[in-house]
Z-matrix of the N, CA and C atoms (Angstrom, degrees):
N
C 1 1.457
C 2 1.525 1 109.80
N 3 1.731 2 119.69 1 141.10
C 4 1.440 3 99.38 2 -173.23
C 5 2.025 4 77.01 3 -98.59
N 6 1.817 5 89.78 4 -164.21
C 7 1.773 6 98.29 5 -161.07
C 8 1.591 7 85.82 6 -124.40
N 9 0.965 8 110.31 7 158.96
C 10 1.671 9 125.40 8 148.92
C 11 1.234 10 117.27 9 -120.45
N 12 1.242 11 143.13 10 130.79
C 13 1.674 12 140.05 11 -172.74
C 14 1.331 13 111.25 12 -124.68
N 15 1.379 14 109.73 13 149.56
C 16 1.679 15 121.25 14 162.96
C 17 1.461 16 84.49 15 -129.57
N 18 1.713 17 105.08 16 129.84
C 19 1.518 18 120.66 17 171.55
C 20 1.523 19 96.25 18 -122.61
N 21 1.791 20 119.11 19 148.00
C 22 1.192 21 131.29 20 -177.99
C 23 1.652 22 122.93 21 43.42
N 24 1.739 23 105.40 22 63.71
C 25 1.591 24 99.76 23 178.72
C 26 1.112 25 80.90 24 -101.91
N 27 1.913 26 104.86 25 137.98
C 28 1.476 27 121.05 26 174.85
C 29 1.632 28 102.70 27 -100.46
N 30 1.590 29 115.20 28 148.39
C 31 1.467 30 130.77 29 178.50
C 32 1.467 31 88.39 30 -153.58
N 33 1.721 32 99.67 31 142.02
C 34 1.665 33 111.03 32 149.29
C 35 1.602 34 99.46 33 -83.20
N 36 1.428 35 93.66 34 162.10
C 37 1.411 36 104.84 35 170.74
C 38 1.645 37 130.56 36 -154.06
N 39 1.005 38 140.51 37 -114.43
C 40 1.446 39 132.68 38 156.03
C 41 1.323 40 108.53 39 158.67
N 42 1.447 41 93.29 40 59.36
C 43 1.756 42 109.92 41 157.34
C 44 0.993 43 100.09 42 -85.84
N 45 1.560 44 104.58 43 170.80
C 46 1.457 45 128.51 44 147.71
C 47 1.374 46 108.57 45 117.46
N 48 1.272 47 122.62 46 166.17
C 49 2.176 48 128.27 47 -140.64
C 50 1.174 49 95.97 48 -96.60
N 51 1.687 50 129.74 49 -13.17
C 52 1.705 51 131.44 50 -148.32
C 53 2.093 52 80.27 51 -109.38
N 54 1.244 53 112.77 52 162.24
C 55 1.391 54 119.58 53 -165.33
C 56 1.909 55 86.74 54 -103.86
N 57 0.945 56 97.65 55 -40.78
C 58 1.827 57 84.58 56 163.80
C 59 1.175 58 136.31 57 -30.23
N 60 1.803 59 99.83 58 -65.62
C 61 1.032 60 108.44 59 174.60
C 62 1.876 61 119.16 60 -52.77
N 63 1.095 62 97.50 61 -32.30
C 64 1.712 63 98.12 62 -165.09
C 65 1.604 64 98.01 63 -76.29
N 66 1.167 65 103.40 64 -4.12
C 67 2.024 66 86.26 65 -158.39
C 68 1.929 67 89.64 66 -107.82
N 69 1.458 68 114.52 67 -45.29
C 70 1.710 69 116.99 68 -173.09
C 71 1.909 70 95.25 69 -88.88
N 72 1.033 71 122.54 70 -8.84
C 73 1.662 72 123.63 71 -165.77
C 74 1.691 73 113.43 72 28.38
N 75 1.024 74 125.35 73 -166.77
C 76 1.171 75 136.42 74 -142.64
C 77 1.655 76 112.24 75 -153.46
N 78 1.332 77 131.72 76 146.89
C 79 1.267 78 127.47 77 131.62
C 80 1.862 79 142.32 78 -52.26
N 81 1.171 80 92.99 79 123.65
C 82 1.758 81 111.84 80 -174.94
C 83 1.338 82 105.58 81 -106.86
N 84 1.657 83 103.29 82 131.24
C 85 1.786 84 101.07 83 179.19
C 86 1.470 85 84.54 84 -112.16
N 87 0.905 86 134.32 85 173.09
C 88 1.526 87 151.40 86 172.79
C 89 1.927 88 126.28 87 -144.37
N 90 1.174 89 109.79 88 116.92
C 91 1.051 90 113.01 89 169.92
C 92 1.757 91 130.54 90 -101.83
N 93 1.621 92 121.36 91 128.22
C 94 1.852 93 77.93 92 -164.49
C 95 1.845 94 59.74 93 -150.67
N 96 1.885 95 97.10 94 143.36
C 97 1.214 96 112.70 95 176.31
C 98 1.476 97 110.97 96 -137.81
N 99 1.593 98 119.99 97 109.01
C 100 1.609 99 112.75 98 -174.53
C 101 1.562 100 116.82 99 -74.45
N 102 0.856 101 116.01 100 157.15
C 103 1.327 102 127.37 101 146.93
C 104 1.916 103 125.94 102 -111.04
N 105 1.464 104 96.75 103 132.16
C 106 1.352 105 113.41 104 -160.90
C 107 1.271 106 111.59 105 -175.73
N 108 1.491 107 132.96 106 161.41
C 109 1.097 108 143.74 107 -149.17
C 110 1.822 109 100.37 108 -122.57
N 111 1.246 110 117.81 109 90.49
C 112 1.448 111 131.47 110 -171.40
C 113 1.383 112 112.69 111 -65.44
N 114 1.117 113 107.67 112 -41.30
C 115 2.093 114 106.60 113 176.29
C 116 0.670 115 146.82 114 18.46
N 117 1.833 116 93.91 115 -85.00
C 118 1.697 117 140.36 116 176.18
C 119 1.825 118 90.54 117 -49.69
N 120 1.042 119 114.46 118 -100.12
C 121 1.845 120 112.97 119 164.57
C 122 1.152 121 140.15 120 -30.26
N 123 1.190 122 120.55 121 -9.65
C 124 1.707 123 134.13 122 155.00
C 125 1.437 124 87.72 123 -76.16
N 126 1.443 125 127.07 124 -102.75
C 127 1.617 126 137.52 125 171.14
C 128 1.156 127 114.00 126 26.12
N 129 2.145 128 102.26 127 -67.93
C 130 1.317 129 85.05 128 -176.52
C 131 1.717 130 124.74 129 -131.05
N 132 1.475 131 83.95 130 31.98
C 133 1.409 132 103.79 131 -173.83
C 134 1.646 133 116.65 132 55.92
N 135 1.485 134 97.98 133 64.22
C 136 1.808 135 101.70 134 -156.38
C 137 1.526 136 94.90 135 -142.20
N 138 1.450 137 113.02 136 94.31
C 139 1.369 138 130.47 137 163.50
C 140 1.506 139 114.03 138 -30.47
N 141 1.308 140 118.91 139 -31.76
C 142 1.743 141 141.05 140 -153.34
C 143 1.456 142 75.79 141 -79.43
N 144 1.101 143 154.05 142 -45.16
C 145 1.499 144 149.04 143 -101.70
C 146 1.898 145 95.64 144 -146.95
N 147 0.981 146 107.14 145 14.97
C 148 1.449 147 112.74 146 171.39
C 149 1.762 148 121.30 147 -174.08
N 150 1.119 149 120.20 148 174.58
C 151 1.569 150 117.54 149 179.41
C 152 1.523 151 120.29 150 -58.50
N 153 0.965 152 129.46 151 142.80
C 154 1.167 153 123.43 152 -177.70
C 155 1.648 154 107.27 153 -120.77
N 156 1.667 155 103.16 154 85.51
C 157 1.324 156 119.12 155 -170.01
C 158 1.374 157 129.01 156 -51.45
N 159 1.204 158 120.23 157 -9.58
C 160 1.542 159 141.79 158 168.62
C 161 1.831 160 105.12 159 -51.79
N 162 1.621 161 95.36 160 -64.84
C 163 1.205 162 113.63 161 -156.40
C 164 1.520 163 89.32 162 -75.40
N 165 1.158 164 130.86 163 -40.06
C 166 1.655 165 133.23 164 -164.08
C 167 1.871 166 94.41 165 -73.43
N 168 1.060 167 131.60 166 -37.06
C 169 1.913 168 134.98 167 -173.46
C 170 1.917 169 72.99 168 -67.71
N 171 0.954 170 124.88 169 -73.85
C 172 1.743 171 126.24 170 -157.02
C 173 1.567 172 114.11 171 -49.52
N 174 1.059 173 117.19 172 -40.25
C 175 1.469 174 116.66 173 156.87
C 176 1.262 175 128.80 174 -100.01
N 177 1.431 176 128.45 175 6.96
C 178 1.581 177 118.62 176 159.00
C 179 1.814 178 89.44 177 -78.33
N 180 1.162 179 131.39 178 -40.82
C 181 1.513 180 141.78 179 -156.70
C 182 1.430 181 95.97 180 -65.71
N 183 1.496 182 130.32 181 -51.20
C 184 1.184 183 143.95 182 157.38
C 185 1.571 184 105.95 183 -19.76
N 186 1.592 185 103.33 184 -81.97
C 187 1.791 186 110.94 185 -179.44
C 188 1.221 187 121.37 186 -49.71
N 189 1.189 188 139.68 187 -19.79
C 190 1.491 189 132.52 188 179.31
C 191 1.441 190 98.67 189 -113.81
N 192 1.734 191 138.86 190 1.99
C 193 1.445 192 109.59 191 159.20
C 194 1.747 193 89.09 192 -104.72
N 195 1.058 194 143.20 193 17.71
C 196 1.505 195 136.28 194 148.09
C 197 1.189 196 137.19 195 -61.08
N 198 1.209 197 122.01 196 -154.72
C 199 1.434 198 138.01 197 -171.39
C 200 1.478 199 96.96 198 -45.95
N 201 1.301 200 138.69 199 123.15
C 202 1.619 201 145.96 200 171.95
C 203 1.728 202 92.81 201 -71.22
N 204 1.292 203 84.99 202 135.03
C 205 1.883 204 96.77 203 162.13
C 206 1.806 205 90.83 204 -142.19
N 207 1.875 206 95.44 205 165.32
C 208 1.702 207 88.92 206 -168.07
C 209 1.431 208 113.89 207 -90.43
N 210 1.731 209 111.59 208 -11.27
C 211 1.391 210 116.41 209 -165.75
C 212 1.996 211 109.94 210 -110.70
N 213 1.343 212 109.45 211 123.57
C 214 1.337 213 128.32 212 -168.26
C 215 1.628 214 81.71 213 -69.72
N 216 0.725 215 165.76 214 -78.85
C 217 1.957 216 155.63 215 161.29
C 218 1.325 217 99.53 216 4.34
N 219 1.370 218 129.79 217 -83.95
C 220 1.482 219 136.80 218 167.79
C 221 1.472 220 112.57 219 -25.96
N 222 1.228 221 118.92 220 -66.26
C 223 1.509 222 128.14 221 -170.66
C 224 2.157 223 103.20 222 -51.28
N 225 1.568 224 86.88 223 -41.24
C 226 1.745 225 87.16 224 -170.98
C 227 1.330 226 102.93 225 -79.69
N 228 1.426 227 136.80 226 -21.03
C 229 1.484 228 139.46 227 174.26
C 230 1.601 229 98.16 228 -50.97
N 231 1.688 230 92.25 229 -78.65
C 232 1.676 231 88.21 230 -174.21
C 233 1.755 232 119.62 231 -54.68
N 234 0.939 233 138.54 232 -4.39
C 235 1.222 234 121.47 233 177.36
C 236 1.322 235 106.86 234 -93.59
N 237 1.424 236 130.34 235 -27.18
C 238 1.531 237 136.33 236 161.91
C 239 1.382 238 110.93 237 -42.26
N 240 1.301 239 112.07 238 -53.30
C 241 1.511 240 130.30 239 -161.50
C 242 1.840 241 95.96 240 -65.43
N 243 1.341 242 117.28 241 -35.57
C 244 1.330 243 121.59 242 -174.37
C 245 1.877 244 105.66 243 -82.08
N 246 1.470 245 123.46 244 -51.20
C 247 1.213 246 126.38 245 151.48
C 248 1.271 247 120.77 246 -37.47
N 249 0.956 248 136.27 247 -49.37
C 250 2.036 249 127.95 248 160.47
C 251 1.511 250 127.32 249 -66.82
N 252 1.502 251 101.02 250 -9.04
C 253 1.182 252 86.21 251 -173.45
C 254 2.094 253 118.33 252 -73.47
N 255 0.747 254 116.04 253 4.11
C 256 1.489 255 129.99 254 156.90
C 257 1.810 256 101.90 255 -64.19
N 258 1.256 257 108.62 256 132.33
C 259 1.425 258 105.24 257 165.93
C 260 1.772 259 109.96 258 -91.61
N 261 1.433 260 121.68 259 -10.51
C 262 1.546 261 118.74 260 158.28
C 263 1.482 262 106.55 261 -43.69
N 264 1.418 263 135.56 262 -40.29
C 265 0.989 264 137.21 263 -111.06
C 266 1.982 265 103.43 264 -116.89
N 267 1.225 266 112.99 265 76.53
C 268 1.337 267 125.89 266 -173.55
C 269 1.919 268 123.70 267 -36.03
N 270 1.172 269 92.73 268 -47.57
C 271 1.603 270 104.19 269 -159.85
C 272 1.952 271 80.38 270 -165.66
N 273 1.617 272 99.17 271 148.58
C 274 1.559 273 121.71 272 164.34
C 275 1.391 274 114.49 273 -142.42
N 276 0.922 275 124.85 274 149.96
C 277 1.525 276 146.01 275 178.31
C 278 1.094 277 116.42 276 -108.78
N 279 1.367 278 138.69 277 141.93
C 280 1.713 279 139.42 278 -165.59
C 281 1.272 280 100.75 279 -159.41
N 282 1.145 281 148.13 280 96.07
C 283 1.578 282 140.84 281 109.23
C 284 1.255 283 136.10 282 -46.50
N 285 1.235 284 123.05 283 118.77
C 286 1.457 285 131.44 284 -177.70
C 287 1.222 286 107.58 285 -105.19
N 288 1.527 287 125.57 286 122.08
C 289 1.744 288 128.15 287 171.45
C 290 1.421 289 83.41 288 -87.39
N 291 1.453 290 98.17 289 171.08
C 292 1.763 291 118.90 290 177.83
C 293 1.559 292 83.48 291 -157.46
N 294 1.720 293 139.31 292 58.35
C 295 1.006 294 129.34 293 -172.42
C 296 1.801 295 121.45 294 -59.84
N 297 1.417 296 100.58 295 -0.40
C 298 1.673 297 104.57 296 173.90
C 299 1.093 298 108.82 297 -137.33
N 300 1.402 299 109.81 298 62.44
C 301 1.120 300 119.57 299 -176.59
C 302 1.989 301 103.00 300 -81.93
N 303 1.317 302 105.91 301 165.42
C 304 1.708 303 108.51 302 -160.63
C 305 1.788 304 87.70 303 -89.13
N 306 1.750 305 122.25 304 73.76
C 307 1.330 306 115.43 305 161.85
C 308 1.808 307 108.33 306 -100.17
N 309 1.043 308 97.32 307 166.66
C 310 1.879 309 104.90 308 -161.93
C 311 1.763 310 89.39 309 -100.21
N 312 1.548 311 137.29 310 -5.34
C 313 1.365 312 124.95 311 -170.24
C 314 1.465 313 100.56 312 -132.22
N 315 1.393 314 123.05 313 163.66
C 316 1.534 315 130.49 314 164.64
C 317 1.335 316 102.45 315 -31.22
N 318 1.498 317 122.33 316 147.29
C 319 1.569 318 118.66 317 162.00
C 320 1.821 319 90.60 318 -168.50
N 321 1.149 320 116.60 319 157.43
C 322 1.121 321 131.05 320 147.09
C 323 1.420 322 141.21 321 -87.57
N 324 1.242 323 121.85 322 -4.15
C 325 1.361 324 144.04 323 170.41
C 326 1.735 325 136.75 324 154.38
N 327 0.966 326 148.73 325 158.25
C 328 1.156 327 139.44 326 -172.94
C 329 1.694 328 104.54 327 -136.91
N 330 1.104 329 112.57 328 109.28
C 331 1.456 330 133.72 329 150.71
C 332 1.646 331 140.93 330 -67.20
N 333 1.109 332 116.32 331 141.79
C 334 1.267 333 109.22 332 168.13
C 335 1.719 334 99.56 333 -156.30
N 336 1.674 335 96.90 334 126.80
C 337 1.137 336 114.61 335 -178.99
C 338 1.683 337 137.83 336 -109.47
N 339 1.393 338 127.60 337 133.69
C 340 1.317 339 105.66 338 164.13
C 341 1.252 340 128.15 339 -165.55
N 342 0.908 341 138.64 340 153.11
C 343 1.468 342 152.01 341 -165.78
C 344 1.794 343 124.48 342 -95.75
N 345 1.208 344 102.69 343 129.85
C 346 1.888 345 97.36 344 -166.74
C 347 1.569 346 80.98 345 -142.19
N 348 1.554 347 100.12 346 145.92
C 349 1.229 348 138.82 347 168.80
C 350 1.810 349 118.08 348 -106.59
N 351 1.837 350 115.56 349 125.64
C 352 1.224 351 118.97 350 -166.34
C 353 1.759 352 101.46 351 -59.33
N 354 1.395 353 124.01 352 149.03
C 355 1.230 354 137.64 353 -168.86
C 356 1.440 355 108.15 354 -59.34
């Protein structure tokens, strides 16, 4: 399968379990990498024939300044669910940073990642 990627789409948002978080929200980095078979759209130089990553940064960007949920798991479900919705679209990958996330020690960021396959 070849990949198409969006690395570092930034969104505020206002996840997370602490009432802080929901009320001042936070920065969201987003990572989301498809899997799909590019070819057909190499071939014939036909946008129609693959993702059109513009529009996919505009609605993952959508899901994390939306509806608040408290769990960064949740947040990366639904943005998967929006990454498949292409039937080109084999398998997607989603990492969510929460780089300020509410930890009590030094850290550089906290992730949570995962991968879904079309039904």
């Amino acid at each position: 399968m070849d990949r198409v990627a969006l690395h570092g789409l930034r969104a505020r948002g206002r996840h997370g379990v602490l009432d802080f978080e929901k009320a001042l929200g936070q920065d969201f980095v987003v990572d989301v990498v498809l899997h799909l078979d590019v070819r057909p759209a190499a071939a014939g130089d036909d946008l129609t024939r693959t993702v059109h990553y513009g529009e996919l940064a505009e609605q993952v960007v959508a899901v994390v300044a939306g509806e608040p949920v408290e769990l960064v798991e949740t947040l990366a479900e639904r943005i998967a669910l929006v990454a498949l919705a292409s039937p080109l679209v084999v398998a997607a990958d989603v990492t969510v940073h929460k780089p300020q996330a509410p930890v009590t020690v030094p850290f550089d960021d906290v992730t949570v990642s995962v991968r879904r396959w079309q039904s």
